[in-house]
Every structure is written in structure tokens, then in C-alpha cells.
N, C-alpha and C positions, 0 to 999 in steps of 0.2 A: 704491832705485830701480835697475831694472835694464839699461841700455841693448840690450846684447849679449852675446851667447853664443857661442861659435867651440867647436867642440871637433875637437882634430888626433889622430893616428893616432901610434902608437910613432915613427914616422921621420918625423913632421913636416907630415906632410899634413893640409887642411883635410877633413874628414870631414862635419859639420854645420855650419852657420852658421846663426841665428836674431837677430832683430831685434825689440827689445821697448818699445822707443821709451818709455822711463822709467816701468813697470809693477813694482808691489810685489811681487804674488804671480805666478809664472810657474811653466810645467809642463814639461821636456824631455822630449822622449817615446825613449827610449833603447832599445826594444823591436826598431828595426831595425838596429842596430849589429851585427856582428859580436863572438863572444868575443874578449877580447882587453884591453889596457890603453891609455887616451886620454889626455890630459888635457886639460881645461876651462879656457877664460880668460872668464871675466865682466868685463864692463866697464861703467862708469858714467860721468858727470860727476869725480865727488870721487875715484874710486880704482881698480884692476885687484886681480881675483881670480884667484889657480890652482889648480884644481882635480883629480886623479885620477882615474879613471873605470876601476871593472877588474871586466869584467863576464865 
């Protein structure tokens, strides 16, 4: 279950934020991001995720 999605820029800025209010399957759509590398924090009830993003 996925609460939330946050993804920030090399220095730290919030870039996306998306709210998923405890859904299994979810879609980020990365298509307007600039090149570059992000990272991903997923978040839930039970735990946090960090993710890379180097598109």
C-alpha cells in the first residue's frame, strides 16, 4: 500500500508530489521531468522507501 510519492531534484527540491491514499497498484508519470537525476521517497503506514530516478 502506497501512501505517497515525493520526488526531489539533485539539491533537494520537491519536484512532484502525488498522494495515493493506500492503493497497491500506482503509475508515476515521469514523462515531464527534465534529464537529470531525482530521488524517490515512497511512503506508507508500516515503512519509507528511496528511490533514484536518472532519466
Amino acid at each position: 500500500m502506497i501512501d505517497n510519492v515525493t520526488i526531489y531534484s539533485i539539491t533537494g527540491q520537491v519536484v512532484k508530489a502525488f498522494t495515493f491514499n493506500n492503493k497497491n497498484d500506482v503509475r508515476i508519470p515521469l514523462d515531464k521531468l527534465s534529464t537529470g537525476i531525482y530521488f524517490m521517497h515512497i511512503h506508507n503506514a508500516k515503512a519509507n522507501a528511496h528511490k533514484f530516478i536518472v532519466k
